[in-house]
PQR file of N, CA, C, O and H, with PARSE charges and radii, in Angstrom:
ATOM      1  N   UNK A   1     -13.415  -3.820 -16.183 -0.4000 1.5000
ATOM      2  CA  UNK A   1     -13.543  -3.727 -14.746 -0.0000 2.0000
ATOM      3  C   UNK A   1     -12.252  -3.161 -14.166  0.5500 1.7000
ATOM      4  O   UNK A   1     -11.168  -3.663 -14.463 -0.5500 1.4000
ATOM      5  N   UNK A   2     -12.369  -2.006 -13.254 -0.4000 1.5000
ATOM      6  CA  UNK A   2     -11.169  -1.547 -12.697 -0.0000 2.0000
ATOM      7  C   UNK A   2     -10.840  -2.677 -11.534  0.5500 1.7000
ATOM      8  O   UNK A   2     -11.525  -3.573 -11.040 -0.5500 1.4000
ATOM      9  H   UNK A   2     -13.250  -1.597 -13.013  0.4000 1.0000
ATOM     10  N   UNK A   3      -9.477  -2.230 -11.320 -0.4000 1.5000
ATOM     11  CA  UNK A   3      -8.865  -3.205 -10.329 -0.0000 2.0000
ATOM     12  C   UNK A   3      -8.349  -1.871  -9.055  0.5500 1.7000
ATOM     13  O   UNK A   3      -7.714  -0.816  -9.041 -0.5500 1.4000
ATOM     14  H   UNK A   3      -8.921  -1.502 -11.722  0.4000 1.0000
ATOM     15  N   UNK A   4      -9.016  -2.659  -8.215 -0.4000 1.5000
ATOM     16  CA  UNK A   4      -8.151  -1.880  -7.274 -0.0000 2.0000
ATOM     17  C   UNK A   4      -6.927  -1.736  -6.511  0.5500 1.7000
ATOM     18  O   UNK A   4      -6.721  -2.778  -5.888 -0.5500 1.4000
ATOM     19  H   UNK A   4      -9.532  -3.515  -8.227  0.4000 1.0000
ATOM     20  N   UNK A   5      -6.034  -0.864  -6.312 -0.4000 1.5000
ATOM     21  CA  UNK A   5      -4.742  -0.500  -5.777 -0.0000 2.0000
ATOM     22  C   UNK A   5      -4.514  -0.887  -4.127  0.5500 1.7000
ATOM     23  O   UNK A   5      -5.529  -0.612  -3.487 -0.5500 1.4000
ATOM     24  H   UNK A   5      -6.201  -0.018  -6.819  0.4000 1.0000
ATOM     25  N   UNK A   6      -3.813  -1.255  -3.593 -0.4000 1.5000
ATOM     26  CA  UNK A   6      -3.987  -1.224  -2.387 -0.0000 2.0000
ATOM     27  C   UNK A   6      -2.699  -0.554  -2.014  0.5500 1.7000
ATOM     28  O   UNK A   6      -1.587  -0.766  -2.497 -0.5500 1.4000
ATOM     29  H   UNK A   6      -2.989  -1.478  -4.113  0.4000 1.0000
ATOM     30  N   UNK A   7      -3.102   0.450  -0.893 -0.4000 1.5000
ATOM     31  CA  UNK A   7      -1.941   0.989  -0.844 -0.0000 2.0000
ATOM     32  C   UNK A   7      -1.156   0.564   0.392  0.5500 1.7000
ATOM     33  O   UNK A   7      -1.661   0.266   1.475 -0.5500 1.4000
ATOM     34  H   UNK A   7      -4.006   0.622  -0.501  0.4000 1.0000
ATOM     35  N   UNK A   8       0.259   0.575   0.069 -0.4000 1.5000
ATOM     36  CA  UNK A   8       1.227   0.202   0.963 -0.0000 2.0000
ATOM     37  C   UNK A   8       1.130   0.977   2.396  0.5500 1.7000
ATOM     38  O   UNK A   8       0.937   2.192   2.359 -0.5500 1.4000
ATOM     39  H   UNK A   8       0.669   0.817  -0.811  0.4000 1.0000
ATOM     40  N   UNK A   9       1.230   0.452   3.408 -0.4000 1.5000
ATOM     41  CA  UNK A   9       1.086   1.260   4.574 -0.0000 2.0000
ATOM     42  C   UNK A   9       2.731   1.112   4.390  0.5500 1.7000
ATOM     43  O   UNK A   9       3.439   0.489   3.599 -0.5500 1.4000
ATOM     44  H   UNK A   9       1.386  -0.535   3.439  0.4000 1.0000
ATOM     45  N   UNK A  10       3.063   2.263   5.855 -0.4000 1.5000
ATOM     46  CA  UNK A  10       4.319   3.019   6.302 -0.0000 2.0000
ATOM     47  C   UNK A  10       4.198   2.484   7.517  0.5500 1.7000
ATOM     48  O   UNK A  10       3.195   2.710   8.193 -0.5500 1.4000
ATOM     49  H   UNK A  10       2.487   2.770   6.497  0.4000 1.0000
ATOM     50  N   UNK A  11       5.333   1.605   8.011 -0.4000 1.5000
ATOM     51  CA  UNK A  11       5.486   1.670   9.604 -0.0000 2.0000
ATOM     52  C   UNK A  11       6.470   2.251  10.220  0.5500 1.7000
ATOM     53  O   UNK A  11       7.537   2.413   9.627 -0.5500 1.4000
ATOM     54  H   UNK A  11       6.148   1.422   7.461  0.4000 1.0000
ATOM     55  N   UNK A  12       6.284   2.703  11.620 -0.4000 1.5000
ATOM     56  CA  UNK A  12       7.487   3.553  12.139 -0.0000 2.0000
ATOM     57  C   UNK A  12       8.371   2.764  13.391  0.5500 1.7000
ATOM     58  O   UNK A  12       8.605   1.591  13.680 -0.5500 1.4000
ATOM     59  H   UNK A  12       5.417   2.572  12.102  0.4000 1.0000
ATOM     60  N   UNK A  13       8.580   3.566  13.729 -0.4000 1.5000
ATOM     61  CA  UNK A  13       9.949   2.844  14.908 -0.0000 2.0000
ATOM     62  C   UNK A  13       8.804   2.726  16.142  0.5500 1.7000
ATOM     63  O   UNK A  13       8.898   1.866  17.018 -0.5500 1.4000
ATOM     64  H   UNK A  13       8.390   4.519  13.494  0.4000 1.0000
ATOM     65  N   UNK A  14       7.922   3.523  16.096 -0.4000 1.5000
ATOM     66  CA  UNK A  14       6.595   3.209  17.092 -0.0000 2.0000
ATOM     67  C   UNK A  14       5.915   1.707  16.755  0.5500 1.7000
ATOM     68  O   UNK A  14       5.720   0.871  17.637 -0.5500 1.4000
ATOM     69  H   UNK A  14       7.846   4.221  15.385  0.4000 1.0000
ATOM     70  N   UNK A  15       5.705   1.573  15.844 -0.4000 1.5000
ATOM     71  CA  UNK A  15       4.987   0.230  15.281 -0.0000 2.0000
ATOM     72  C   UNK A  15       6.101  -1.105  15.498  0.5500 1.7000
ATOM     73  O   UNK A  15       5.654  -2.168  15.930 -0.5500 1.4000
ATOM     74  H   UNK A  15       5.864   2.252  15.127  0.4000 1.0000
ATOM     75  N   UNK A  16       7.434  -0.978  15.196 -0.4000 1.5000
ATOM     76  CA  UNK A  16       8.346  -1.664  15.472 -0.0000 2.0000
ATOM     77  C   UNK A  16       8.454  -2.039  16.922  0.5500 1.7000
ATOM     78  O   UNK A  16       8.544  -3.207  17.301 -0.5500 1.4000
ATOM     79  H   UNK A  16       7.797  -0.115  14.845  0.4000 1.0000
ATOM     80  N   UNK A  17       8.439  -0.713  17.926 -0.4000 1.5000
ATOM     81  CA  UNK A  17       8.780  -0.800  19.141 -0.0000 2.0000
ATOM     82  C   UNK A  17       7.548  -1.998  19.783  0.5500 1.7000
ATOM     83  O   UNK A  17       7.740  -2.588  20.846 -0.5500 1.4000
ATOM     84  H   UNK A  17       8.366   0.236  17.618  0.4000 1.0000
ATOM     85  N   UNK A  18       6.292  -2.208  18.925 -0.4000 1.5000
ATOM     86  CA  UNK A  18       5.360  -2.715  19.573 -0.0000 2.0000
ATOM     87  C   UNK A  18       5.289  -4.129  19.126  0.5500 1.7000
ATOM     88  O   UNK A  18       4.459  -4.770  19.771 -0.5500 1.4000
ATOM     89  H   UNK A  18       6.136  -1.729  18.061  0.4000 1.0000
ATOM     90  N   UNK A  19       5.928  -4.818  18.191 -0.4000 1.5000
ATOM     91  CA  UNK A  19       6.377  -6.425  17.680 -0.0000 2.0000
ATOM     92  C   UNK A  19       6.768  -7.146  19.280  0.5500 1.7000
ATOM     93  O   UNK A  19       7.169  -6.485  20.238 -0.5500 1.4000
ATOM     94  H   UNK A  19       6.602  -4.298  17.667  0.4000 1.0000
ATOM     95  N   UNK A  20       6.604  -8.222  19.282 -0.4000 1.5000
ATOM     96  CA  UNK A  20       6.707  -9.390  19.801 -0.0000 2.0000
ATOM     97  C   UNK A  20       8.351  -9.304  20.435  0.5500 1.7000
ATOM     98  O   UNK A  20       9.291  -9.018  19.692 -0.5500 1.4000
ATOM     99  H   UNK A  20       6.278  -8.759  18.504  0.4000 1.0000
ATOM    100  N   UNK A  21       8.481  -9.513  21.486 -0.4000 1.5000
ATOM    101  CA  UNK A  21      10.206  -9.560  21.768 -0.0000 2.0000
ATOM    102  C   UNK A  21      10.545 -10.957  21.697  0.5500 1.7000
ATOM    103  O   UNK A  21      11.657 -11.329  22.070 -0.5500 1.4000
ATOM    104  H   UNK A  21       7.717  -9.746  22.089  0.4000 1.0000
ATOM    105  N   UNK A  22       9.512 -11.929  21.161 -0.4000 1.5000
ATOM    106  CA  UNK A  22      10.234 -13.296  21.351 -0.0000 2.0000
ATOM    107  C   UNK A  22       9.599 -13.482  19.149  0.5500 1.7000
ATOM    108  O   UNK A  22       9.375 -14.434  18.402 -0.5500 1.4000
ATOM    109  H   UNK A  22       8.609 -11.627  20.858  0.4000 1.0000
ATOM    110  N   UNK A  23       9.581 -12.449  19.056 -0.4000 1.5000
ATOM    111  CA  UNK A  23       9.560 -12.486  17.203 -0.0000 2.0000
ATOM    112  C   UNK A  23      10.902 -11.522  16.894  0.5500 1.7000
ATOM    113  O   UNK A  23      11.241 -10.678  17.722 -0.5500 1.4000
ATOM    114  H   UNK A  23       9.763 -11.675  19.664  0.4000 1.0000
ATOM    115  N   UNK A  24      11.618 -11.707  15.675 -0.4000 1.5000
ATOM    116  CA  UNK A  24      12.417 -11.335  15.446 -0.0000 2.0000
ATOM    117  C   UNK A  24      12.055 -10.580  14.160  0.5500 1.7000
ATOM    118  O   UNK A  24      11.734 -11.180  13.134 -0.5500 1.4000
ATOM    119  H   UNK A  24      11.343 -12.394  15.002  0.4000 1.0000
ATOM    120  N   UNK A  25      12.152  -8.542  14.299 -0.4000 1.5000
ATOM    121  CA  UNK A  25      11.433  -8.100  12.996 -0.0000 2.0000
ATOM    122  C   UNK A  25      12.608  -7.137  12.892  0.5500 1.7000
ATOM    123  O   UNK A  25      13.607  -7.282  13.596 -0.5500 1.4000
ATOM    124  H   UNK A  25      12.413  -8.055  15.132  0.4000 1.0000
ATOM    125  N   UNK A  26      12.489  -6.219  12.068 -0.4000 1.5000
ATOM    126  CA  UNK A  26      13.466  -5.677  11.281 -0.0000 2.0000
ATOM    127  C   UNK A  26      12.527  -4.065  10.728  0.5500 1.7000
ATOM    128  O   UNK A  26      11.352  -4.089  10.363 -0.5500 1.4000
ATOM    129  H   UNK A  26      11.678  -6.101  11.495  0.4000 1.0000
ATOM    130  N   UNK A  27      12.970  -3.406  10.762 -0.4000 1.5000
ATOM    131  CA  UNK A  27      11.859  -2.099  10.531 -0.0000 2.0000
ATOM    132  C   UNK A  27      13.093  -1.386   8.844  0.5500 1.7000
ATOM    133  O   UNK A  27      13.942  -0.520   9.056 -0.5500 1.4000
ATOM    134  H   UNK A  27      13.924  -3.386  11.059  0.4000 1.0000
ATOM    135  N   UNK A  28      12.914  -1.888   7.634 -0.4000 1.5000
ATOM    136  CA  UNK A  28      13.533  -1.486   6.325 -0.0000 2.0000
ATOM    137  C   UNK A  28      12.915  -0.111   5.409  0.5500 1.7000
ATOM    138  O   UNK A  28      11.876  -0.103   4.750 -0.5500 1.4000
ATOM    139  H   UNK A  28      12.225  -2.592   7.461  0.4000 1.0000
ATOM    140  N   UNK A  29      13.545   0.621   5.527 -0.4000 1.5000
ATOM    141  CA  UNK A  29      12.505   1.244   4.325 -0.0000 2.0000
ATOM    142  C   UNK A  29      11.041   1.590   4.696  0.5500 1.7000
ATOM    143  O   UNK A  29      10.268   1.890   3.786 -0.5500 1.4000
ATOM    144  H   UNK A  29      14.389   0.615   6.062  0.4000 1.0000
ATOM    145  N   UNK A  30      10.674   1.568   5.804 -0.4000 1.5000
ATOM    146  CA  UNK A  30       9.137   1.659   6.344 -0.0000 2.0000
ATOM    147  C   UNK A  30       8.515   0.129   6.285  0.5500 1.7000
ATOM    148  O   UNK A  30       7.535  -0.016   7.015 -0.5500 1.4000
ATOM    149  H   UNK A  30      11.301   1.324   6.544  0.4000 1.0000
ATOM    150  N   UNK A  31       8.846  -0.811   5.677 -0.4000 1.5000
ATOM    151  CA  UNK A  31       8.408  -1.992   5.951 -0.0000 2.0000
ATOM    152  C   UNK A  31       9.055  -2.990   7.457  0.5500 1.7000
ATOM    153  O   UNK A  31      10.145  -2.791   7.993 -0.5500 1.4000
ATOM    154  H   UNK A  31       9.642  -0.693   5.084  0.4000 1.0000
ATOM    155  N   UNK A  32       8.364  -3.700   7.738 -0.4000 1.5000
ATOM    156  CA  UNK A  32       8.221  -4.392   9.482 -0.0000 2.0000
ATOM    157  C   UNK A  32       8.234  -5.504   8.251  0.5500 1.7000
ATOM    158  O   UNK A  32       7.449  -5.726   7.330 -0.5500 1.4000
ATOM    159  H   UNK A  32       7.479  -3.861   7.302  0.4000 1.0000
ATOM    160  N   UNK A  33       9.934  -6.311   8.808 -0.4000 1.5000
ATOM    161  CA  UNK A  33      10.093  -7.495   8.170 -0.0000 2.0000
ATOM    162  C   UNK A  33      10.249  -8.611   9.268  0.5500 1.7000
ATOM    163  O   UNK A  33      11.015  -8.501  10.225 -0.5500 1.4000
ATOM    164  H   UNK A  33      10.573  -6.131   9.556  0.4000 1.0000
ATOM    165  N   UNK A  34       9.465  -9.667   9.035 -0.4000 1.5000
ATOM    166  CA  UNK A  34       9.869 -10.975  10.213 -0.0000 2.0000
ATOM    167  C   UNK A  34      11.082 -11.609   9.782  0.5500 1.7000
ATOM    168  O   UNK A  34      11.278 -11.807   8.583 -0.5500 1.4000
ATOM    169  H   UNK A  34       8.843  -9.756   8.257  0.4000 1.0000
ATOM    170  N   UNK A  35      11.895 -11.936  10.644 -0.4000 1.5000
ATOM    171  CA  UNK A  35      12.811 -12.503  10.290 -0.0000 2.0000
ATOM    172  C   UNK A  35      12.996 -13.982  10.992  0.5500 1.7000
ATOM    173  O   UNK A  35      12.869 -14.134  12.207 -0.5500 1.4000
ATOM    174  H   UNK A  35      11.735 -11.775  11.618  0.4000 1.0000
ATOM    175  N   UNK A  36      13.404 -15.360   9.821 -0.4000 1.5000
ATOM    176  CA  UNK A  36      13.335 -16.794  10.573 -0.0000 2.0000
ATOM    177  C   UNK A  36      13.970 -16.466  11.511  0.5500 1.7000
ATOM    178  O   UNK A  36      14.531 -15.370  11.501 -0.5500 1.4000
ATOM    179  H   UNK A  36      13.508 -15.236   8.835  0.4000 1.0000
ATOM    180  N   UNK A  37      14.087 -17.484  12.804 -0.4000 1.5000
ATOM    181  CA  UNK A  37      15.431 -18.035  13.298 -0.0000 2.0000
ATOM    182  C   UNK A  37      16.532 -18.715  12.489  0.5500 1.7000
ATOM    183  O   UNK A  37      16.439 -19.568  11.606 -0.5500 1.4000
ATOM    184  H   UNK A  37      13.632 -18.374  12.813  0.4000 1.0000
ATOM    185  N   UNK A  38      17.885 -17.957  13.161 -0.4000 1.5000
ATOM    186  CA  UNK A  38      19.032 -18.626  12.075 -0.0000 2.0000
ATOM    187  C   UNK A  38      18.964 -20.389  11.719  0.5500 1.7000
ATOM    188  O   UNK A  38      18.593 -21.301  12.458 -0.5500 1.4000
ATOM    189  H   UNK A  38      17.961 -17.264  13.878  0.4000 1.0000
ATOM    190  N   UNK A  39      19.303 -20.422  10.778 -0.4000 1.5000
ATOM    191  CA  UNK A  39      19.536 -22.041  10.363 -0.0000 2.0000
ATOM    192  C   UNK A  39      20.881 -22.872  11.538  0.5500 1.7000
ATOM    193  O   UNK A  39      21.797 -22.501  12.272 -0.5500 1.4000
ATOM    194  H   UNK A  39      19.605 -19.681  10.177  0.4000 1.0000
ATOM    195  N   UNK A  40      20.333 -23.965  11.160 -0.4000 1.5000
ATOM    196  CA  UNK A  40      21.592 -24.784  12.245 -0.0000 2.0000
ATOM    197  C   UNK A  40      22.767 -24.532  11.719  0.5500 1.7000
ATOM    198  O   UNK A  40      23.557 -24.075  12.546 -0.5500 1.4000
ATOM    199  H   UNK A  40      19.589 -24.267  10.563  0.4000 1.0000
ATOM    200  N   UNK A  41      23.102 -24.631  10.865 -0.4000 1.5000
ATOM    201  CA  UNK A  41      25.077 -24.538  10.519 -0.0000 2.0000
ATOM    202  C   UNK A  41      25.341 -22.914  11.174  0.5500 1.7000
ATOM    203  O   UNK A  41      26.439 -22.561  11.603 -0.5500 1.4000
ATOM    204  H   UNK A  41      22.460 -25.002  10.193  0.4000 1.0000
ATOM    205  N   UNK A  42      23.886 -21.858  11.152 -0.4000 1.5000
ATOM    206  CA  UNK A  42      24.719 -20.795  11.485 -0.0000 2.0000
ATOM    207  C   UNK A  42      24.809 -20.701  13.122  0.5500 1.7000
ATOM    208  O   UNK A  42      25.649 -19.929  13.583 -0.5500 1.4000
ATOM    209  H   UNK A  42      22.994 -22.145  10.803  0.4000 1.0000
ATOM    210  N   UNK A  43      23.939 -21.492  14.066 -0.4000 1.5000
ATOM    211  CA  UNK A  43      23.734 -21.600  15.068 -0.0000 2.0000
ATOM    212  C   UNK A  43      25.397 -22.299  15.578  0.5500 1.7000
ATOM    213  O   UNK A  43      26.246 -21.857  16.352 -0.5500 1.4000
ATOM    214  H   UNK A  43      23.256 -22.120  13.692  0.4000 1.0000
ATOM    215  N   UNK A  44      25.353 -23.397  14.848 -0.4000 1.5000
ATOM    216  CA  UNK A  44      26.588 -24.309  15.225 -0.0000 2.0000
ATOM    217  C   UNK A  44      28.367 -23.397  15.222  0.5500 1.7000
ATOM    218  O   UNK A  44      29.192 -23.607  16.112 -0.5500 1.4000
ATOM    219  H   UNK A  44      24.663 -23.757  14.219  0.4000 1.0000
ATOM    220  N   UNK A  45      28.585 -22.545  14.180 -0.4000 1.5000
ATOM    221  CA  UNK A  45      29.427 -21.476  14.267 -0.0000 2.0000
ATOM    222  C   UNK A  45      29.374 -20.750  15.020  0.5500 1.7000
ATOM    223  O   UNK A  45      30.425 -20.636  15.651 -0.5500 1.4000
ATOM    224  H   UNK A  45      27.915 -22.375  13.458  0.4000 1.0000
ATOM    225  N   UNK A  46      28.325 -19.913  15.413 -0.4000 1.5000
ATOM    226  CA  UNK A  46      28.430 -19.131  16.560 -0.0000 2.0000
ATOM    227  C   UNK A  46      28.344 -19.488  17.585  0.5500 1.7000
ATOM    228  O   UNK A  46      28.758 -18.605  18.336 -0.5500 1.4000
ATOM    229  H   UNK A  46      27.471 -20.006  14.901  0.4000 1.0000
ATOM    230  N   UNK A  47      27.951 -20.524  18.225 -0.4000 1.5000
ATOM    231  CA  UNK A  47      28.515 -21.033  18.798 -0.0000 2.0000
ATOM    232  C   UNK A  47      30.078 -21.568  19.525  0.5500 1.7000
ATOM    233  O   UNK A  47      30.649 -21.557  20.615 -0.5500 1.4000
ATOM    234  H   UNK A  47      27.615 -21.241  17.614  0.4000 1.0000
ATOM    235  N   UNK A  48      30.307 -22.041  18.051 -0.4000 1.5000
ATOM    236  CA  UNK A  48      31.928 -22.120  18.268 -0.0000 2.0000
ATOM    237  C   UNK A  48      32.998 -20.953  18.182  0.5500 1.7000
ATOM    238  O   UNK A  48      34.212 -21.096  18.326 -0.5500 1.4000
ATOM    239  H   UNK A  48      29.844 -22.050  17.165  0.4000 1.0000
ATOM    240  N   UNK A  49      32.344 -19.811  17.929 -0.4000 1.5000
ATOM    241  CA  UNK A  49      33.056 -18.367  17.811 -0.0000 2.0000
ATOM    242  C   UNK A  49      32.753 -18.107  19.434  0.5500 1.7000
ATOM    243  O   UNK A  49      33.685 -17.972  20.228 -0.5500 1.4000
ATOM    244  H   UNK A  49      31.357 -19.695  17.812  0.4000 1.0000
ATOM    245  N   UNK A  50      31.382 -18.051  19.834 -0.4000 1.5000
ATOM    246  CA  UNK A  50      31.378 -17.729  21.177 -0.0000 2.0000
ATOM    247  C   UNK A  50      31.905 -18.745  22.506  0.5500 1.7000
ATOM    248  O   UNK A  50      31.859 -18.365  23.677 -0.5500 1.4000
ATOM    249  H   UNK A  50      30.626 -18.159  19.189  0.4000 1.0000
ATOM    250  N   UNK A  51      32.395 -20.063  22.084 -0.4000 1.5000
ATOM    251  CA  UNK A  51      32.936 -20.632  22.901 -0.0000 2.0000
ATOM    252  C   UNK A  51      34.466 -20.261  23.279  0.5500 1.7000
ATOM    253  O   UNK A  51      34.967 -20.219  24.403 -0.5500 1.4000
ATOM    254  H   UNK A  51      32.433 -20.372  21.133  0.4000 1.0000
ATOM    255  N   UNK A  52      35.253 -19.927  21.640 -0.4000 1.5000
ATOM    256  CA  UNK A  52      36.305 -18.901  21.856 -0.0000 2.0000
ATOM    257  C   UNK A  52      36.814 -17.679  22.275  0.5500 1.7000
ATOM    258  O   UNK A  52      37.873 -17.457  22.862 -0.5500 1.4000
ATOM    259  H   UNK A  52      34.846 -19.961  20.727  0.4000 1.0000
ATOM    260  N   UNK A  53      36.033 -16.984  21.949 -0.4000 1.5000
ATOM    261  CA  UNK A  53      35.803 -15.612  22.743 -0.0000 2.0000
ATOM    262  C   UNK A  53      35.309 -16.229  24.502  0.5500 1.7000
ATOM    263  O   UNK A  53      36.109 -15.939  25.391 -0.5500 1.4000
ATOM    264  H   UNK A  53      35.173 -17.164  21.472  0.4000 1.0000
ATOM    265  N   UNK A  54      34.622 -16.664  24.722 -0.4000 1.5000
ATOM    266  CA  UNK A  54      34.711 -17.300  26.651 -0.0000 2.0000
ATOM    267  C   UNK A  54      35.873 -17.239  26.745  0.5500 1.7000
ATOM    268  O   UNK A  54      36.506 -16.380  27.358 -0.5500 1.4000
ATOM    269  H   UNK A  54      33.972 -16.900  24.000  0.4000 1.0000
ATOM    270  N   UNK A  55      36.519 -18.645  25.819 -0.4000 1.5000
ATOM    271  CA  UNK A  55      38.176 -18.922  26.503 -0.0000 2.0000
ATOM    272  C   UNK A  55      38.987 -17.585  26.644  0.5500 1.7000
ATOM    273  O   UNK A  55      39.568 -17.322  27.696 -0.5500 1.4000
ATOM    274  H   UNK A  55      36.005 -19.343  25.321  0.4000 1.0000
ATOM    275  N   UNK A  56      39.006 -16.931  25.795 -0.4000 1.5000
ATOM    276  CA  UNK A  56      39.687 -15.460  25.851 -0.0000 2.0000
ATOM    277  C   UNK A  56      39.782 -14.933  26.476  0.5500 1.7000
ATOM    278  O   UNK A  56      40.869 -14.629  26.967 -0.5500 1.4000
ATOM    279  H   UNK A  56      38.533 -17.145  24.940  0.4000 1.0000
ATOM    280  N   UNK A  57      38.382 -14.397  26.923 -0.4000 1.5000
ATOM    281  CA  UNK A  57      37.968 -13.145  27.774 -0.0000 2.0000
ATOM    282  C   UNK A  57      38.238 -13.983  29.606  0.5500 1.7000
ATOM    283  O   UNK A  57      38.609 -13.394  30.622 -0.5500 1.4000
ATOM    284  H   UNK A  57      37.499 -14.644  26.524  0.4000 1.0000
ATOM    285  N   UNK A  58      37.923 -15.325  29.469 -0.4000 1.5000
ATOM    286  CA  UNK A  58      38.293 -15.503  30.852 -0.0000 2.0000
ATOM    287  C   UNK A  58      39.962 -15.749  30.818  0.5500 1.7000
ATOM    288  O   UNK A  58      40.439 -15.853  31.948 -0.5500 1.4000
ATOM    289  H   UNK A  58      37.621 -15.803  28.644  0.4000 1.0000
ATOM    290  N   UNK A  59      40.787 -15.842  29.872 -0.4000 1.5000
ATOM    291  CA  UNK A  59      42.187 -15.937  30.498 -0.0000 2.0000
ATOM    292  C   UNK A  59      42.752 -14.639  30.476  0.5500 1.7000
ATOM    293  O   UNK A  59      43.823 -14.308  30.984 -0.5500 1.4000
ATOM    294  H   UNK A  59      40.399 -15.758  28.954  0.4000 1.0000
ATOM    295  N   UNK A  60      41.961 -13.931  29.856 -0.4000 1.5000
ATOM    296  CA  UNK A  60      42.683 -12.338  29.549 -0.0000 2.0000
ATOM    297  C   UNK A  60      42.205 -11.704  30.839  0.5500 1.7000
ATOM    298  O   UNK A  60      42.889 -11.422  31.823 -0.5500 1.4000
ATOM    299  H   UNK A  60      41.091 -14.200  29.443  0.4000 1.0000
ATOM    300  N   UNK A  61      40.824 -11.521  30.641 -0.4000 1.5000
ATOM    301  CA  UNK A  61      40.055 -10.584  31.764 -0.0000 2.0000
ATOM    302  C   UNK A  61      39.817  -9.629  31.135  0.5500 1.7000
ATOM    303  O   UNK A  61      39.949  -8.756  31.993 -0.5500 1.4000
ATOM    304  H   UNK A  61      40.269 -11.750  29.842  0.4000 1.0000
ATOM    305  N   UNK A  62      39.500  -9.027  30.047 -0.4000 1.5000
ATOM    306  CA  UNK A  62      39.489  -7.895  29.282 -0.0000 2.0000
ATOM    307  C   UNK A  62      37.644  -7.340  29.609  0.5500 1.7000
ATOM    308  O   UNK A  62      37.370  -6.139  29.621 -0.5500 1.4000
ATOM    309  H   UNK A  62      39.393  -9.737  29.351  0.4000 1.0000
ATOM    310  N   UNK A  63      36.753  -8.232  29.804 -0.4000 1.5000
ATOM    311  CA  UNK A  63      35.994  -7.572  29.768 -0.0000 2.0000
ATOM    312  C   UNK A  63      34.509  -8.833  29.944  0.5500 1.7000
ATOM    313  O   UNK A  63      34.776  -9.929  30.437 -0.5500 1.4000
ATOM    314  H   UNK A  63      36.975  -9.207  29.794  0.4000 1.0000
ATOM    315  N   UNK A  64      33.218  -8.569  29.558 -0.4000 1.5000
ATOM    316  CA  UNK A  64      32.008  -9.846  29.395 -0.0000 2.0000
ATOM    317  C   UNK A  64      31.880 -10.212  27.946  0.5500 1.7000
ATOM    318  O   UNK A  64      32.210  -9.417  27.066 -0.5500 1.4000
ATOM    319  H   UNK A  64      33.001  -7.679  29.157  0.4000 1.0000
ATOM    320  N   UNK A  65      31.405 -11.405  27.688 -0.4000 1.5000
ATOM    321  CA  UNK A  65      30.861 -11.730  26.256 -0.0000 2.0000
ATOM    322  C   UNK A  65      29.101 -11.685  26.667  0.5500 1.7000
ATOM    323  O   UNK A  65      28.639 -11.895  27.789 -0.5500 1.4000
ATOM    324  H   UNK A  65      31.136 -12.050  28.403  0.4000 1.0000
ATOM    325  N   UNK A  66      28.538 -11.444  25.769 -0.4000 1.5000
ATOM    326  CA  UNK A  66      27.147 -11.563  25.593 -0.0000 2.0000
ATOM    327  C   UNK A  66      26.308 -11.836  24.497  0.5500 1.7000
ATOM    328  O   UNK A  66      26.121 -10.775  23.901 -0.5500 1.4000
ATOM    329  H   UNK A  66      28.913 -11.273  24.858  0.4000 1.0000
ATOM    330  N   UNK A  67      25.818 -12.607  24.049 -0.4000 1.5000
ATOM    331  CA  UNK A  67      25.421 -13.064  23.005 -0.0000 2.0000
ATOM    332  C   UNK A  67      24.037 -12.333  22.065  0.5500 1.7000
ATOM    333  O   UNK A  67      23.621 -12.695  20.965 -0.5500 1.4000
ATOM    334  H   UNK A  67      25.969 -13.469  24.533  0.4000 1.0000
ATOM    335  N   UNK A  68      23.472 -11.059  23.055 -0.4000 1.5000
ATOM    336  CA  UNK A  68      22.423 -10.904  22.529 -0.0000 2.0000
ATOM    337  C   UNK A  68      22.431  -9.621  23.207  0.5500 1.7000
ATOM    338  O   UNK A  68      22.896  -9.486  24.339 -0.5500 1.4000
ATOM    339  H   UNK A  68      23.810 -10.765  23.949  0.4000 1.0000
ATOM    340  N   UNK A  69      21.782  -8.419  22.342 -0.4000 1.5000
ATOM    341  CA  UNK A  69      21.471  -7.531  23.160 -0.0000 2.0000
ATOM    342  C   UNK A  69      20.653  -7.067  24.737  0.5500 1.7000
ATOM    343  O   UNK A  69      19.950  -7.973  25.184 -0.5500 1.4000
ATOM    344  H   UNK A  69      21.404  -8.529  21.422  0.4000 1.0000
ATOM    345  N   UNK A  70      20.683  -6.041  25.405 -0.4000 1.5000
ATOM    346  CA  UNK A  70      20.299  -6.377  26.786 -0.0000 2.0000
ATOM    347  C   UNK A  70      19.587  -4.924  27.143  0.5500 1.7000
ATOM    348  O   UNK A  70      20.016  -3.873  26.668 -0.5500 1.4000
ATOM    349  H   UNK A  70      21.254  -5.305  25.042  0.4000 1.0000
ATOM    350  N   UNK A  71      18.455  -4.989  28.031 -0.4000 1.5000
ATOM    351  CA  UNK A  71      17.947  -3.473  28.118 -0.0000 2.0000
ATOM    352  C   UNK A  71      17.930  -3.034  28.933  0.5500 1.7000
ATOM    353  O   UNK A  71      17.539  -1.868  28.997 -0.5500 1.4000
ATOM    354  H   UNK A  71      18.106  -5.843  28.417  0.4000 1.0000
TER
END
């Protein structure tokens, strides 16, 4: 009995552009990858990186912090 092949689809930056903005995907190689939310220890560091960078940027004045991209 033959087996059948299934073939890999190709996604593009069109197919990407159309994912979920509250899902987190990744467009590799033509594959649309989901990606978890970070784990707590990595949440808890960045955190504490971005609480430092605040202190900074407000005693310096150099510029905004932002934690996430913006459109």
């Amino acid at each position: 009995m033959a087996t059948a092949i299934e073939k890999k689809r190709i996604y593009t930056y069109e197919d990407y552009l159309k994912t979920p903005d509250d899902e987190r995907y990744e467009l590799i190689d033509a594959d649309l990858i989901m990606n978890p939310s970070p784990v707590t220890y990595h949440q808890w560091i960045s955190r504490k990186i971005g609480f430092e960078l605040e202190k900074f940027v407000e005693e310096k004045k150099p510029g905004c912090v932002f934690f996430a991209s913006w459109k």
